[in-house]
C-alpha positions in Angstrom: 0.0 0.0 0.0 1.6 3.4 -1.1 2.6 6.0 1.7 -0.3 8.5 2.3 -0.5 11.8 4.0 -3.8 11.2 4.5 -6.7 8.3 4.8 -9.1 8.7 2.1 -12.7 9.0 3.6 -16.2 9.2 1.5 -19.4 7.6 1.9 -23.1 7.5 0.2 -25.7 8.7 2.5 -29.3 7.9 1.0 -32.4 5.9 2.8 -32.5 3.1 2.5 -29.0 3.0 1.0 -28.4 -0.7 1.2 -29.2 -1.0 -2.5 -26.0 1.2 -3.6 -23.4 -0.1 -5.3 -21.6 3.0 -4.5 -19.3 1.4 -2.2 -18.1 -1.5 -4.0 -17.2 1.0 -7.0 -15.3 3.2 -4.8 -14.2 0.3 -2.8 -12.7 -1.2 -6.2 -10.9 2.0 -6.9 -9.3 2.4 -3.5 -8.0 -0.7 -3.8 -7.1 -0.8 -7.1 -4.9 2.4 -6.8 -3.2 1.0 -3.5 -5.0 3.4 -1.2 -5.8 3.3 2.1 -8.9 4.9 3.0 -12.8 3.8 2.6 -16.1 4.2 1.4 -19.0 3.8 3.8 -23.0 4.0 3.1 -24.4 6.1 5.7 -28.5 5.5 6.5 -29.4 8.5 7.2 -32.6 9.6 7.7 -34.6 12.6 6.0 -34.7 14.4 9.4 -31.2 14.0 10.1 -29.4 15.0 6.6 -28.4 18.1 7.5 -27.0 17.2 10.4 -25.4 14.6 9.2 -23.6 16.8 6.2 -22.3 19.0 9.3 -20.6 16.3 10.5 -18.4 15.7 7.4 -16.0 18.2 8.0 -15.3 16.9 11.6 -15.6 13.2 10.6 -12.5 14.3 8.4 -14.7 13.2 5.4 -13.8 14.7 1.7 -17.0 14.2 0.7 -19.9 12.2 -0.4 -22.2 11.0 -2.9 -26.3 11.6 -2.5 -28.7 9.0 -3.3 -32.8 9.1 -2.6 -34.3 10.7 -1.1 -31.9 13.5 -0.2 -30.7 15.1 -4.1 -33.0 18.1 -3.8 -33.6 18.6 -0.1 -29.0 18.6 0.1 -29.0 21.5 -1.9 -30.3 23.9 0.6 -28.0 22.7 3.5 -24.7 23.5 1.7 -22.8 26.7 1.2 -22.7 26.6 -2.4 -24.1 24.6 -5.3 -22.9 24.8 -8.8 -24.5 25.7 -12.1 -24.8 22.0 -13.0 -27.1 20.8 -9.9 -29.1 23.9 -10.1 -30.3 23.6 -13.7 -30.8 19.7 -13.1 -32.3 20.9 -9.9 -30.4 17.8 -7.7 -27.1 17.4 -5.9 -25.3 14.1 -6.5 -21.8 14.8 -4.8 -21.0 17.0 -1.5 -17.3 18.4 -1.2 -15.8 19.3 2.1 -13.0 22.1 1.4 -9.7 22.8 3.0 -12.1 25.3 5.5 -14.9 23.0 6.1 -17.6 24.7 3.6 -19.8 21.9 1.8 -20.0 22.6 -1.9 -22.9 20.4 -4.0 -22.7 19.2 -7.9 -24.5 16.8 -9.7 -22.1 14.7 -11.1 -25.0 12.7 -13.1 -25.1 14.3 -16.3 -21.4 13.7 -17.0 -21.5 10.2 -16.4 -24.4 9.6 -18.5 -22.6 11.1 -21.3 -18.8 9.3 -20.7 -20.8 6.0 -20.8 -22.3 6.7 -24.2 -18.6 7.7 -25.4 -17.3 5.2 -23.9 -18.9 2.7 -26.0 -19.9 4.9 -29.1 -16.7 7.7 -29.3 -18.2 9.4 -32.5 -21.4 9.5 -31.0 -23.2 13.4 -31.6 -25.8 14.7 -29.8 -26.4 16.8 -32.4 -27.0 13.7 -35.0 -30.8 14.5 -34.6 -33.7 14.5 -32.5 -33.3 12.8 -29.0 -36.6 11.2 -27.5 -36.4 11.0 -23.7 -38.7 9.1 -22.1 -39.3 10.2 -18.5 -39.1 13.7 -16.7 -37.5 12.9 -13.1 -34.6 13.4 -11.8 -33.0 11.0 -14.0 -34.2 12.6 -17.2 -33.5 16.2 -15.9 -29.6 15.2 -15.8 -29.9 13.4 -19.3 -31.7 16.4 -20.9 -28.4 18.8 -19.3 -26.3 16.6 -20.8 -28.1 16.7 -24.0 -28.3 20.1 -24.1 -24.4 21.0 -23.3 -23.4 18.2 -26.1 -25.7 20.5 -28.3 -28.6 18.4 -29.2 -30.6 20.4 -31.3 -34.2 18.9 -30.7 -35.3 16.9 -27.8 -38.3 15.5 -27.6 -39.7 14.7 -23.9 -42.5 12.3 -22.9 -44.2 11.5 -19.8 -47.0 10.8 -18.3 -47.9 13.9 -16.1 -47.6 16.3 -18.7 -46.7 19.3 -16.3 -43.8 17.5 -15.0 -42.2 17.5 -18.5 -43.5 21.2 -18.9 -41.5 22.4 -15.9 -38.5 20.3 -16.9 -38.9 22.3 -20.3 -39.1 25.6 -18.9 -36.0 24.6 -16.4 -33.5 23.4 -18.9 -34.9 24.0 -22.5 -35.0 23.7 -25.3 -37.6 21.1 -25.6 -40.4 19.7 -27.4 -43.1 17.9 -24.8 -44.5 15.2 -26.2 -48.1 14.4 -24.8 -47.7 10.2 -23.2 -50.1 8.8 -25.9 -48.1 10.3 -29.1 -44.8 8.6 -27.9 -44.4 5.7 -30.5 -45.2 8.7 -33.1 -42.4 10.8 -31.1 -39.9 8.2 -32.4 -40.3 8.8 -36.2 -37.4 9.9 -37.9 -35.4 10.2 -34.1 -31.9 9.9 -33.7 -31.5 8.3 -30.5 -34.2 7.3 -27.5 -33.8 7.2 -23.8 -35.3 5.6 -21.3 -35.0 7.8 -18.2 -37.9 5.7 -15.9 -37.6 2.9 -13.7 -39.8 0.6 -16.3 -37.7 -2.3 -16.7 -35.9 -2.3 -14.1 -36.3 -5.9 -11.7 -38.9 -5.7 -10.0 -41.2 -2.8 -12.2 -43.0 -3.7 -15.8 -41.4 -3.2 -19.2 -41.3 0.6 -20.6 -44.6 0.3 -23.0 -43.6 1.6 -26.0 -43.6 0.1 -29.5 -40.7 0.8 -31.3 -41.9 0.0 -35.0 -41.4 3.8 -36.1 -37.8 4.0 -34.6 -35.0 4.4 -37.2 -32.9 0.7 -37.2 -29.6 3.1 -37.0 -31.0 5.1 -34.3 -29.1 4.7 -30.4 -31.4 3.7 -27.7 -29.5 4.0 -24.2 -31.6 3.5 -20.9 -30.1 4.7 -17.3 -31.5 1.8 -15.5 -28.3 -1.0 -14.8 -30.2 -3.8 -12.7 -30.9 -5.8 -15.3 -27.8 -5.0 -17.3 -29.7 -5.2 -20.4 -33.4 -3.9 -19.9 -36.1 -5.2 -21.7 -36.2 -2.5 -23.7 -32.5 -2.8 -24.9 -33.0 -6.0 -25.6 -35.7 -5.4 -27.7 -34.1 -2.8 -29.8 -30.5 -5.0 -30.2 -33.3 -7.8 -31.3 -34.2 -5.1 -34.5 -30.9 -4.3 -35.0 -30.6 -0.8 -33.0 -27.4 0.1 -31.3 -27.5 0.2 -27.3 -26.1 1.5 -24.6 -26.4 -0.1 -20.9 -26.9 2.2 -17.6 -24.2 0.7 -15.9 -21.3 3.4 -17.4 -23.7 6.6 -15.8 -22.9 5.1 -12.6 -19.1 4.2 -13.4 -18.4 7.7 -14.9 -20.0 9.8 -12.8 -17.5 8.8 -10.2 -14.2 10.2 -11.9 -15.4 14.3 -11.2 -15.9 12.8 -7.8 -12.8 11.6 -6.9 -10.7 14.6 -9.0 -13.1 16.7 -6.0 -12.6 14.7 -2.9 -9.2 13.7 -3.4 -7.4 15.5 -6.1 -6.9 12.2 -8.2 -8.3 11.0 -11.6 -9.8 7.7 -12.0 -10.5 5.8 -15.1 -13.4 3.1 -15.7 -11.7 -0.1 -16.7 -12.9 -3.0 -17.9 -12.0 -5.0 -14.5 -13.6 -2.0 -12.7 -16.6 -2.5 -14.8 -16.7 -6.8 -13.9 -16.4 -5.8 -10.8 -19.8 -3.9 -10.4 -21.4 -6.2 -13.1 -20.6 -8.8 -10.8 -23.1 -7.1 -7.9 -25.8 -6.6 -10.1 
């Protein structure tokens, strides 16, 4: 184990949090890098998040990641948030600086897009229209990264209407698409993603027919448990290109680690088996 100045200390706090995979990714990369530190999930309790983000800086804590149900409620117990979380409108990563101030980012929209590069490196959000399915707080990080890659029309379906509205007006520009026009929403489209939790163990398939969808098109979806959601699955079976949820979470932990601990990460293939290996 290399000679440190410091041990390395970050954790997850959501509720429940025992779902995370967070700490065996971090875990990996600690180990992998021959550091000594850890990665802890912390249960904590809406009532007691703010408190508990207090503590960092005394718990000698560089940071940590933010899980449900605590994205939006975190931003308003920090000292400063960035651009990124509030146009998403979620925090996904605290930072405690050298004087103890908490600063919030959402690292989400990054990693969403170094997982589609990582597979597809010539991939263009600016190819053509993007339908995303979805207006949470999944999609609102997609639909960021989709607009600083410089897609040029996004199409956005859900089913409360409003909620897609606001997401509009928020982040922009976007086309809402009303719930029962979303197989039409796919003609001539470029790419679709799948922002909900349909199709993810446990919840139904997303219900959408994909007979007007281009064959070249990219269909990506965010959920990673299954690795390959019914929905990928049906669009490899036609011929579609995909892209699995599992790099979002992978990538979205480099900016983390360049903020807690000043060192940049990579997502290897091992790192990757690793967490597929959880799943």
């Amino acid at each position: 184990m290399a000679e440190q100045a410091r041990f390395l200390l970050a954790g997850v706090m959501g509720w429940p949090v025992i779902h995370s995979r967070s700490p065996a990714l971090h875990g990996f990369l600690l180990q992998q890098h021959g550091l000594y530190g850890a990665y802890v999930p912390l249960a904590i309790k809406p009532e007691g998040l703010e408190a508990a983000l207090r503590a960092l800086p005394a718990l000698c804590f560089a940071g940590c990641n933010l899980t449900i149900p605590h994205k939006q409620a975190a931003m308003a117990m920090v000292d400063a948030v960035d651009e990124a979380a509030r146009a998403i409108g979620a925090a996904s990563c605290v930072t405690v600086g050298e004087d103890g101030r908490l600063s919030a980012t959402n690292n989400d929209w990054f990693g969403y897009v170094e997982g589609v590069l990582e597979i597809y490196p010539d991939w263009r959000a600016d190819a053509g229209p993007i339908v995303v399915i979805g207006a949470g707080g999944g999609s609102r990080a997609v639909v960021y990264a989709l607009v600083r890659r410089g897609a040029g029309e996004i199409r956005l379906v859900n089913r409360t209407r409003s909620r897609a509205e606001a997401l509009a007006n928020d982040i922009g520009p976007i086309t809402v698409v009303d719930w029962d026009a979303r197989a039409d929403a796919l003609d001539g489209a470029a790419m679709l993603v799948n922002t909900t939790s349909q199709g993810m163990v446990g919840n139904p398939p997303l219900d959408i027919d994909l007979a007007r969808l281009p064959k070249d098109a990219l269909v990506s979806d965010i959920v990673y448990i299954p690795a390959e959601t019914p929905l990928l699955a049906a669009a490899r079976q036609r011929g579609n290109p995909t892209v699995r949820g599992l790099g979002m979470l992978l990538h979205q932990a480099r900016p983390a680690w360049r903020s807690w601990f000043g060192i940049d990460v990579s997502v290897t293939p091992e790192l990757r088996t690793a967490i597929e290996a959880t799943l």
